[in-house]
LORO-477610 format. One record per residue (C-alpha): x, y, z. Coordinates in steps of 0.2 Angstrom, whole numbers, plus 5000, padded with zeros to 4 digits. Layout:
BEGIN
<node east="X" north="Y" up="Z"/>
...
This chain:
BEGIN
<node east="4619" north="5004" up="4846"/>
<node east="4635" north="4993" up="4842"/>
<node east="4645" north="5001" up="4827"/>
<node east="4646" north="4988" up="4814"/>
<node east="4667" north="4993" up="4813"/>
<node east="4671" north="4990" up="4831"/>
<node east="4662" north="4973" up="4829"/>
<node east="4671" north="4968" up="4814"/>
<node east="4688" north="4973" up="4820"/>
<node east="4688" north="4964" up="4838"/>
<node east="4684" north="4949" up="4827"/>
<node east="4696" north="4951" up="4816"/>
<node east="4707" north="4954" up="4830"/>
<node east="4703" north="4937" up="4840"/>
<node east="4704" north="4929" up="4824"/>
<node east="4721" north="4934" up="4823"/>
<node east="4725" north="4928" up="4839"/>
<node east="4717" north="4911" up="4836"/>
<node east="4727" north="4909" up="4820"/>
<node east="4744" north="4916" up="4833"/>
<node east="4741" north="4901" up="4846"/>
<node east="4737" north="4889" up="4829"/>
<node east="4753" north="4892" up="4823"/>
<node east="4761" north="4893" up="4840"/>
<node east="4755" north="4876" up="4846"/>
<node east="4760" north="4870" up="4830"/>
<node east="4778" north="4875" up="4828"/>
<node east="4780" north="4868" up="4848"/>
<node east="4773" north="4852" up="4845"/>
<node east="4783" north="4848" up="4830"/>
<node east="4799" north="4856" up="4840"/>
<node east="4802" north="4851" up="4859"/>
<node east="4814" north="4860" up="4869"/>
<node east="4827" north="4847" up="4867"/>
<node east="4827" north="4848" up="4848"/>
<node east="4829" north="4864" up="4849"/>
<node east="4843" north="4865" up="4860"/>
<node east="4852" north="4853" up="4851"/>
<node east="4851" north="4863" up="4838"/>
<node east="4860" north="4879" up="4845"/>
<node east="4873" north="4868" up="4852"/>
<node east="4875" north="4860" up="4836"/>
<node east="4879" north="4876" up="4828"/>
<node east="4887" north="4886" up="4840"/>
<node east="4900" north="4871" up="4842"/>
<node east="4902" north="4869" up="4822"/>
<node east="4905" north="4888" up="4820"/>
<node east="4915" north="4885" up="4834"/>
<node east="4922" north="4894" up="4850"/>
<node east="4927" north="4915" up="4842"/>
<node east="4913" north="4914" up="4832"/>
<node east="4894" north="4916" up="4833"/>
<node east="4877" north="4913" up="4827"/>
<node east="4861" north="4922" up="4823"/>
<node east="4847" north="4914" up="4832"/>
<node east="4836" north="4916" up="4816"/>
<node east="4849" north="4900" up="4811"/>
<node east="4843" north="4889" up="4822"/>
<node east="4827" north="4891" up="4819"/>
<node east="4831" north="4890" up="4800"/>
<node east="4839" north="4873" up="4804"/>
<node east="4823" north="4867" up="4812"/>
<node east="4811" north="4874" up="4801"/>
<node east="4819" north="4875" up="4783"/>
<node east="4816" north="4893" up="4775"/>
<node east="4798" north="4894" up="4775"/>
<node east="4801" north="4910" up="4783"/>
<node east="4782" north="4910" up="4793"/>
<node east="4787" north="4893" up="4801"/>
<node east="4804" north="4899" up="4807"/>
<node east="4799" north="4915" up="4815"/>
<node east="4787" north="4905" up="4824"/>
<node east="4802" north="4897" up="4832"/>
<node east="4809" north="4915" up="4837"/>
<node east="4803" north="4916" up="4855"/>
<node east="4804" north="4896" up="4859"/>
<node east="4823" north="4898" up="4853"/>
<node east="4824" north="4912" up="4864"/>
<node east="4819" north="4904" up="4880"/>
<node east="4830" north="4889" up="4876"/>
<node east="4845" north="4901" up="4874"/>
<node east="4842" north="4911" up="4890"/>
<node east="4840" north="4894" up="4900"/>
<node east="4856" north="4886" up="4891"/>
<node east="4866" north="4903" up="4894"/>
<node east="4859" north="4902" up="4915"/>
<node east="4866" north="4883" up="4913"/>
<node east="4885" north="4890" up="4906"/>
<node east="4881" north="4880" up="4892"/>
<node east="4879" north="4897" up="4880"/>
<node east="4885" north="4915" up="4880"/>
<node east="4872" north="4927" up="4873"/>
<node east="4879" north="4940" up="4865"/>
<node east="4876" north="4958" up="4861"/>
<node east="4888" north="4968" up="4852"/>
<node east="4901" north="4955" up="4855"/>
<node east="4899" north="4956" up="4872"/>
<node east="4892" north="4944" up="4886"/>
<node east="4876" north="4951" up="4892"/>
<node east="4865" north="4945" up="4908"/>
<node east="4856" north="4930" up="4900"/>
<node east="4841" north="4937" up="4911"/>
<node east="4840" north="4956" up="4908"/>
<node east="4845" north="4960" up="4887"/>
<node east="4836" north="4967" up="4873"/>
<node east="4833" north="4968" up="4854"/>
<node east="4847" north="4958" up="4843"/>
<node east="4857" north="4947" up="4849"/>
<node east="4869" north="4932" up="4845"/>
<node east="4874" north="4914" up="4853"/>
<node east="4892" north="4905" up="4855"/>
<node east="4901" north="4895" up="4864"/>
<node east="4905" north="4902" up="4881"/>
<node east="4922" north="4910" up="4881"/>
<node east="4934" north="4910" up="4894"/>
<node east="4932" north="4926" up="4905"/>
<node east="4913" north="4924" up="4903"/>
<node east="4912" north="4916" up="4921"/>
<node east="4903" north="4902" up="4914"/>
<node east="4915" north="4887" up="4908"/>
């Protein structure tokens, strides 16, 4: 016999899903990759070449602080940053220090890339 529980929380699970993909659909179509591109260049470049920025301000700068919209921008931001740091437009950062745009984890942070990065 089916348990009335395990029904209800595989729904609620797919319905948490659903509403994931909603949202994600939603942030991407209102976003494309180039806006948000232009975004990290445009504050990478203001804050300029020793400093840099969080990625939660780029998605900030996009979404306004509405803080479920931005977060949704989180992972797209991500992917534009490792393809802009492959392309030596962008150094991605952790603990100040250059890191393989294709092999980091957990907190990070973008600027301009620095001489010595190997990408000018």
């Amino acid at each position: 016999m089916f348990d009335f529980l395990e029904i209800f929380d595989r729904a609620l699970a797919s319905y948490r899903v659903f509403r994931l993909v909603v949202y994600m659909k939603y942030a991407m179509e209102k976003h494309s990759k180039r806006d948000i591109e232009t975004a990290i260049l445009d504050l990478v470049t203001e804050r300029g070449a020793a400093k840099s920025i969080c990625p939660s301000e780029a998605a900030r700068a996009l979404a306004g602080t509405d803080e479920k919209a931005w977060r949704l921008l989180m992972k797209p931001i991500r992917a534009s940053a490792v393809s802009m740091a492959n392309a030596g437009a962008i150094s991605i950062l952790r603990k100040g220090k250059p890191v393989d745009p294709n092999d980091f984890r957990g907190v990070y942070r973008l600027s301009l890339p620095r001489t010595g990065d190997g990408k000018i």
